[in-house]
C-alpha positions as CSV (number, residue, x, y, z in Angstrom):
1,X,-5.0,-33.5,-55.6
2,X,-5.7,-37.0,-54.3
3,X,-3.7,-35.8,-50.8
4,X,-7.0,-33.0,-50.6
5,X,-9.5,-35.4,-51.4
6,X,-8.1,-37.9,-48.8
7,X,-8.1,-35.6,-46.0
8,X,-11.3,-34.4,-47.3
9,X,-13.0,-37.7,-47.1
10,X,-11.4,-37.8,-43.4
11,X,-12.7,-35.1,-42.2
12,X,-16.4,-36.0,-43.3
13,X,-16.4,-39.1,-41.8
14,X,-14.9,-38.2,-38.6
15,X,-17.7,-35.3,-38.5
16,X,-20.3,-38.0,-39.4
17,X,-19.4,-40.3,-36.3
18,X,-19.4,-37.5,-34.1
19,X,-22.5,-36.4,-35.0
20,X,-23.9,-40.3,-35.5
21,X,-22.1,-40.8,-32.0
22,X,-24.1,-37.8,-30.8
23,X,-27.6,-38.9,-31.7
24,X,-26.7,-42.7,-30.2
25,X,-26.0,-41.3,-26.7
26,X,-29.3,-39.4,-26.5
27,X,-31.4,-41.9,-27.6
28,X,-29.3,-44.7,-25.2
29,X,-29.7,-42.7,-22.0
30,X,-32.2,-39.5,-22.5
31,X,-29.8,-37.1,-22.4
32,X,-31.3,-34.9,-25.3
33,X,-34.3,-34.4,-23.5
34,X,-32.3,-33.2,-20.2
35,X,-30.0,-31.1,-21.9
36,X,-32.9,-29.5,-23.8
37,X,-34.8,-28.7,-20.8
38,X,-31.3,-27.5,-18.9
39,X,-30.7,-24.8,-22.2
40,X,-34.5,-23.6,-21.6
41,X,-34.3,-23.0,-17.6
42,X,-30.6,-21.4,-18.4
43,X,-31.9,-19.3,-21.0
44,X,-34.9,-17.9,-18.9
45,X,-32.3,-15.5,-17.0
46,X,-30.3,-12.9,-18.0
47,X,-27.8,-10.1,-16.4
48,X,-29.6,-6.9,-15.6
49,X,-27.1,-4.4,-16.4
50,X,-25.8,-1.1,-13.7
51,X,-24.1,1.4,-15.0
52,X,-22.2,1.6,-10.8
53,X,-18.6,1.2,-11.4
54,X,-15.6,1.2,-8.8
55,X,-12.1,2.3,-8.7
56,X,-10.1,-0.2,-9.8
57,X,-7.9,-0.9,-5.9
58,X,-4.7,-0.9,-5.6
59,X,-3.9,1.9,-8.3
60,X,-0.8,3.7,-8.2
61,X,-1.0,6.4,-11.0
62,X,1.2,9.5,-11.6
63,X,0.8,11.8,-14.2
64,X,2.5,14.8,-15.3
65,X,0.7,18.0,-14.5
66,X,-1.0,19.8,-17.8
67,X,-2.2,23.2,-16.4
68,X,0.8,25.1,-15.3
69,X,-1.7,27.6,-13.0
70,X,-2.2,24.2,-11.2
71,X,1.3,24.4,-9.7
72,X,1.5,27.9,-8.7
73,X,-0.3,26.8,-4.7
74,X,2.2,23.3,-4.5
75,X,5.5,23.5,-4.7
76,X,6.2,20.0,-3.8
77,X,4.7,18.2,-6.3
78,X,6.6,20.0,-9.3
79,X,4.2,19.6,-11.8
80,X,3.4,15.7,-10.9
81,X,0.4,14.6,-9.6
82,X,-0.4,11.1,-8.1
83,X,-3.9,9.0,-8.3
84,X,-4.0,6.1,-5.6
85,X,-6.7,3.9,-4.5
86,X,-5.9,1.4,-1.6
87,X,-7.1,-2.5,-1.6
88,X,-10.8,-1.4,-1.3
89,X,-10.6,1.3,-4.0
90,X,-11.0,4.1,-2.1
91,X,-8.8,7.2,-3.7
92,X,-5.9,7.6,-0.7
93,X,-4.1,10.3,-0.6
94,X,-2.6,9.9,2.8
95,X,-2.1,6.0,3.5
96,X,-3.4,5.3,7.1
97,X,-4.4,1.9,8.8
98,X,-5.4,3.1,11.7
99,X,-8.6,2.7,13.8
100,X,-10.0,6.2,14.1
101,X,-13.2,7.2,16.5
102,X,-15.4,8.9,13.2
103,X,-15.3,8.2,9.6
104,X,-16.3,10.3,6.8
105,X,-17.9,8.9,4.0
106,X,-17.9,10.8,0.6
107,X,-20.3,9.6,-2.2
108,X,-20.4,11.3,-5.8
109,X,-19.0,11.3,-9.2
110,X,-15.9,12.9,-10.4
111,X,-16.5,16.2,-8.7
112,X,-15.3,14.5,-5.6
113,X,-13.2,11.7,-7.1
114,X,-10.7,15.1,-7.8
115,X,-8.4,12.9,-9.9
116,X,-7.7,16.0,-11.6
117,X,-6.3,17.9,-8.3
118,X,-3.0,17.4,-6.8
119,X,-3.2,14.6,-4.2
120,X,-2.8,17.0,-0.7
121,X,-5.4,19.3,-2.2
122,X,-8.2,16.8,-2.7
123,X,-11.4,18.1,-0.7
124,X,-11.4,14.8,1.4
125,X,-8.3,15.0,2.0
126,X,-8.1,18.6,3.1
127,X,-11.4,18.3,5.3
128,X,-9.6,15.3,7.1
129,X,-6.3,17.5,8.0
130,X,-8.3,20.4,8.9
131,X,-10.4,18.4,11.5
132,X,-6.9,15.9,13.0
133,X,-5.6,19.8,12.9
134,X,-8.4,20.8,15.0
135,X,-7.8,17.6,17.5
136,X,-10.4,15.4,16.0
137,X,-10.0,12.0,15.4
138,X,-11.4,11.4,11.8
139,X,-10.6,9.6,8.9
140,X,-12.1,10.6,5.5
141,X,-13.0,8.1,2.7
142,X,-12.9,9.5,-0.6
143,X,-15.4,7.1,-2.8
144,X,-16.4,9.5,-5.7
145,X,-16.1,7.8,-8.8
146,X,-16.5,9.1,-12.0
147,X,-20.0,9.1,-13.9
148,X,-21.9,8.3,-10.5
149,X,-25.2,9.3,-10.5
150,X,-27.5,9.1,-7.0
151,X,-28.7,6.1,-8.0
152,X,-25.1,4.8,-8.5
153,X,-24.0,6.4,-4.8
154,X,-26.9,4.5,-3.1
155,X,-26.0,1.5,-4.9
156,X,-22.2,1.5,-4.2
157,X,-23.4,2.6,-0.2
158,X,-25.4,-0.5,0.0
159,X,-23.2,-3.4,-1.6
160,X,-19.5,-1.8,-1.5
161,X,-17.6,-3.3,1.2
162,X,-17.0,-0.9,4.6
163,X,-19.3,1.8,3.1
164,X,-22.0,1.0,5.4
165,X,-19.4,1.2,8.4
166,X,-19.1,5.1,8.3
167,X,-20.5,7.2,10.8
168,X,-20.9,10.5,8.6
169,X,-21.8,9.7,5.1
170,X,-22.3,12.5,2.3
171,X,-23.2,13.0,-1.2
172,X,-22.9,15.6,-3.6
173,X,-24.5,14.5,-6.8
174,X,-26.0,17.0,-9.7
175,X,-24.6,17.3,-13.2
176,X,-23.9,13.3,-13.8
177,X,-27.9,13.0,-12.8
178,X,-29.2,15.7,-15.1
179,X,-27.4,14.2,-17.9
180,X,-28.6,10.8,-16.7
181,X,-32.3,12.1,-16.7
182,X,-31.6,14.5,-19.8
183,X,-30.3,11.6,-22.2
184,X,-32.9,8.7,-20.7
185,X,-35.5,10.3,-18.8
186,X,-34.8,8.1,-15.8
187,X,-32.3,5.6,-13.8
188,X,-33.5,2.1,-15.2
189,X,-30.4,-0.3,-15.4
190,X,-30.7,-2.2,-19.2
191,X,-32.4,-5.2,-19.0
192,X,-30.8,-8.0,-20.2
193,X,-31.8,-9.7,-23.6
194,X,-29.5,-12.4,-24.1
195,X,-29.2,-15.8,-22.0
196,X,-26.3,-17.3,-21.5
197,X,-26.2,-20.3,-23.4
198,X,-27.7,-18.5,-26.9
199,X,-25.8,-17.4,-30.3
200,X,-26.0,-13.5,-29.5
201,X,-24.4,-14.7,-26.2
202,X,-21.7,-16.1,-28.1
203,X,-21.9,-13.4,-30.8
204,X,-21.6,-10.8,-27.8
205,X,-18.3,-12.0,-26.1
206,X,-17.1,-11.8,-29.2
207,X,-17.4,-8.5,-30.0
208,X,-16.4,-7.5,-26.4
209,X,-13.1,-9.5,-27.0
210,X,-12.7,-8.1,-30.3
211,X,-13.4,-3.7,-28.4
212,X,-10.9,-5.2,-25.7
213,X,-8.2,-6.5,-27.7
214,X,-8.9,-3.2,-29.5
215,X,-8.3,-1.2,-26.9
216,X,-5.3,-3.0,-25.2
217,X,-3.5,-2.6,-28.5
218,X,-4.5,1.4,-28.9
219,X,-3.3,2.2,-25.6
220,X,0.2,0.2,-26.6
221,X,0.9,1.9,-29.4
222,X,1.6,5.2,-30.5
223,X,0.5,5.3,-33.8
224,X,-3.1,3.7,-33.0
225,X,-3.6,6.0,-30.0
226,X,-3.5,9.2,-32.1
227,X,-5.6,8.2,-35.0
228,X,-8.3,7.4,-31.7
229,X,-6.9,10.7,-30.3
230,X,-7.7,12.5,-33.5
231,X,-10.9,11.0,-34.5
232,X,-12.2,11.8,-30.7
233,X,-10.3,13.6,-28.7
234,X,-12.7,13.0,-25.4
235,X,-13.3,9.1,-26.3
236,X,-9.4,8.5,-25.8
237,X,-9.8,9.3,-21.8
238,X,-12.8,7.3,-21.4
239,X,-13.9,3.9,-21.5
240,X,-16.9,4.5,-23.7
241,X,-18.0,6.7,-26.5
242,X,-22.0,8.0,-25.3
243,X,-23.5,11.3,-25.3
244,X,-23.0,11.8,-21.5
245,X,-19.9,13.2,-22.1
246,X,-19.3,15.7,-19.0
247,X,-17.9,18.8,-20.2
248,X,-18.7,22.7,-20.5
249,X,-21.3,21.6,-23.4
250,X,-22.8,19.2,-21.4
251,X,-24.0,21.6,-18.5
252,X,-27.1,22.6,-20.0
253,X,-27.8,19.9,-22.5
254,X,-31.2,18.1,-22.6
255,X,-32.7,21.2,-20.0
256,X,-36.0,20.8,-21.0
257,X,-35.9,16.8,-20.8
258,X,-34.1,17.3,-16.9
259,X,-36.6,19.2,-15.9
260,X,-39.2,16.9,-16.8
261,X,-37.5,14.6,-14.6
262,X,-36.5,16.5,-11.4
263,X,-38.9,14.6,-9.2
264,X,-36.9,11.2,-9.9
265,X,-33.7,13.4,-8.7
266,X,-35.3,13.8,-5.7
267,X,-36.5,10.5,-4.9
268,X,-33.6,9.1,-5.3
269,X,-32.0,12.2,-2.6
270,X,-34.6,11.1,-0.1
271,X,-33.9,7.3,-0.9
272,X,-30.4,7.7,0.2
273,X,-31.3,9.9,3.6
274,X,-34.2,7.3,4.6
275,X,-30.8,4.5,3.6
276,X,-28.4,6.4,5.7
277,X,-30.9,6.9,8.7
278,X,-31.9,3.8,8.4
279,X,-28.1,2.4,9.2
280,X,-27.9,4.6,12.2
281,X,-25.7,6.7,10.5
282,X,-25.9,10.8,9.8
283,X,-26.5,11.7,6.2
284,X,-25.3,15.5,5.0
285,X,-26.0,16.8,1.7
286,X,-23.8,19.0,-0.6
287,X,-24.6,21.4,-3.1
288,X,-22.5,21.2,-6.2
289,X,-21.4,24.2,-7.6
290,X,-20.2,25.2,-11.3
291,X,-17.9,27.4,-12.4
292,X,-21.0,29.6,-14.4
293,X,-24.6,29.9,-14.0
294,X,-26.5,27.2,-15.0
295,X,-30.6,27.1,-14.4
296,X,-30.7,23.4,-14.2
297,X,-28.2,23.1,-11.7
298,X,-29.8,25.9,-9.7
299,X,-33.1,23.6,-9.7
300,X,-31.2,20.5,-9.1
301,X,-29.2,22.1,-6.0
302,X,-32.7,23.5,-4.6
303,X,-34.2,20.4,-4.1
304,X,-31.1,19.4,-2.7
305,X,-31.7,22.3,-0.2
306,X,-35.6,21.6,0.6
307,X,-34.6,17.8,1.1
308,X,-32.1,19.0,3.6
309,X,-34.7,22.0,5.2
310,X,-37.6,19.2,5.3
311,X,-35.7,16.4,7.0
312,X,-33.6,19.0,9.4
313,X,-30.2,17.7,7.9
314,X,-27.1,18.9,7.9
315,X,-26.5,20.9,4.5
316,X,-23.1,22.1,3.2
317,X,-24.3,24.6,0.6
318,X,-21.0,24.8,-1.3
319,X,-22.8,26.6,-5.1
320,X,-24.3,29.2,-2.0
321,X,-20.8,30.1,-0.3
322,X,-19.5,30.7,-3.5
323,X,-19.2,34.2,-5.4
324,X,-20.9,34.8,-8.3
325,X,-17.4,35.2,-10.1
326,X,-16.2,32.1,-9.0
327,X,-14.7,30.3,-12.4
328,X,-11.3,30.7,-10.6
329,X,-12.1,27.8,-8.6
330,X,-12.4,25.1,-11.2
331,X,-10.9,24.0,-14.7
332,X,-11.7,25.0,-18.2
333,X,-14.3,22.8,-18.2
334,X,-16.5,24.9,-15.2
335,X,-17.2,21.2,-13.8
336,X,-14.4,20.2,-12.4
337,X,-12.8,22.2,-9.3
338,X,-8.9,23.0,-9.7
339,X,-6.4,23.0,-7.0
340,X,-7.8,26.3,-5.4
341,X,-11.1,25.7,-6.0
342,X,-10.8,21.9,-4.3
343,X,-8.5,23.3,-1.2
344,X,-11.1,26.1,-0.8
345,X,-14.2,23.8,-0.5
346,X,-12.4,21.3,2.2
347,X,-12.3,24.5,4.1
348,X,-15.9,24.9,4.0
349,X,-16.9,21.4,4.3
350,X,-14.4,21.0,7.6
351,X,-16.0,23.6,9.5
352,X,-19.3,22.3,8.4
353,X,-18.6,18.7,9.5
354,X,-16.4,19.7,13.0
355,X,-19.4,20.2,15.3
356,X,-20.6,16.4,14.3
357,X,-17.6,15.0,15.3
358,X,-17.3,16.4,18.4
């Protein structure tokens, strides 16, 4: 007992001379007044928050195929497929340093990303074979990323490093916007609420270490990855639990709300043409098809059209080319385009882009 109440005492008065230490400095020298007026200037900005995201570079993923109709059109793959980004993050599927006369740029989300396709079958990848087939020398970037919205293209097209460096950049963008504009009725990043140097600062990198550790710890163990598996199947492949999830029940959520908000979809499609033309560069549009009829993304692609009609671009009108039976051409989800579906668009878009490269 007297042990305890010794190291009690101790720890009192070495708190009380800290604290009595404290109060002599500021009024010997002034600092309270300075480090009161540094918290207020620190605490009059705070980070504005963009959904953009990037691949993480230098990736080198393989994963064993799910869907055994996926293997039937590659033999040499045998149910593997491989995910690879290079030091930039762009997904490569075909590693290649050299200097080529035209680039292609892609933008979108995960309709072009194609994680879900086998590597050779990619749509970038397949329009850049077709056109070295044809005698053209081209390199295609693939920079879809998953989630991207317009707004998230332009931005990645105006800060990522070598975007701005290709000579033929196009987008395809449609479902991740009208979910965007369904679930928030616009684009508007999250303002930031919290300064740096303030308790929910403090109280906020706390609970991101906490979801972190979390996570690093799920995804080592077996046992705390199924219980996430089982509580939320979808939540388990992502990095976030929201209502955006893009899936079969997601393509006509929030209609009503989406088409509230078209003409913001279209500003931001004649943002990134004025952007492109702007650089010197060519901007082409895509459609993006579904694997069923869908009114909103019927809308969505015809303003994609009268952008292109208006401004006399270059349109690839991939949800046009297709049949109306066409669900062979993408997953179970009717988003996503399967092996066939991926290898048959890269057809299209190659003999769409050929007579801009020569």
């Amino acid at each position: 007992m007297t042990h305890r109440i010794f190291w009690f005492g101790l720890f009192i008065l070495l708190g009380g001379l800290a604290v009595g230490g404290d109060v002599l400095l500021a009024w010997s020298s002034g600092t309270s007044e300075i480090r009161v007026a540094a918290r207020q200037f620190r605490e009059e900005a705070a980070y504005l928050q963009l959904p953009t995201k990037n691949l993480v570079p230098n990736i080198a993923h393989v994963y064993r195929e799910w869907d055994p109709s996926q293997n039937t059109d590659r033999e040499p793959s045998a149910g593997i497929r491989r995910f690879q980004t290079d030091s930039n993050g762009f997904v490569v599927d075909t590693p290649d340093e050299n200097h080529h006369k035209v680039t292609i740029l892609f933008l979108g989300g995960s309709t072009t990303e194609c994680n879900e396709v086998a590597e050779e079958l990619r749509f970038p990848t397949v329009v850049q074979r077709r056109l070295r087939e044809a005698g053209l020398d081209v390199a295609a970037s693939n920079a879809g990323v998953r989630g991207h919205t317009t707004l998230d293209s332009i931005n990645a097209l105006l800060n990522r490093r070598g975007f701005r460096q290709a000579d033929i950049i196009v987008m395809m963008e449609n479902i991740n916007d009208r979910l965007r504009l369904g679930i928030q009725g616009d684009y508007r990043a999250r303002l930031g609420n919290a300064s740096p140097s303030s308790a929910r600062a403090v109280l906020g990198a706390l609970s991101g270490i906490l979801e972190t550790a979390w996570d690093f710890m799920v995804y080592r163990s077996n046992t705390r990855f199924l219980l996430r598996y089982w509580s939320n199947q979808a939540a388990a492949w992502r990095e976030e639990t929201h209502d955006g999830e893009v899936s079969e029940r997601s393509i006509d959520l929030y209609e009503h709300a989406v088409l509230q908000n078209r003409e913001k979809f279209k500003e931001n499609v004649e943002l990134f043409v004025n952007i492109v033309r702007t650089l010197g560069k060519r901007p082409v549009l895509m459609t993006q098809p579904l694997g069923r009829y869908s009114y909103g993304q019927s809308v969505f692609n015809e303003i994609i059209r009268g952008v292109a009609r208006r401004d006399e671009l270059t349109l690839i009108d991939l949800d046009g080319a297709m049949d109306q039976k066409r669900n062979w051409a993408f997953l179970y989800d009717n988003i996503h385009l399967n092996n066939r579906g991926s290898q048959f668009v890269g057809e299209l878009i190659a003999s769409s882009l050929a007579p801009l490269v020569n």
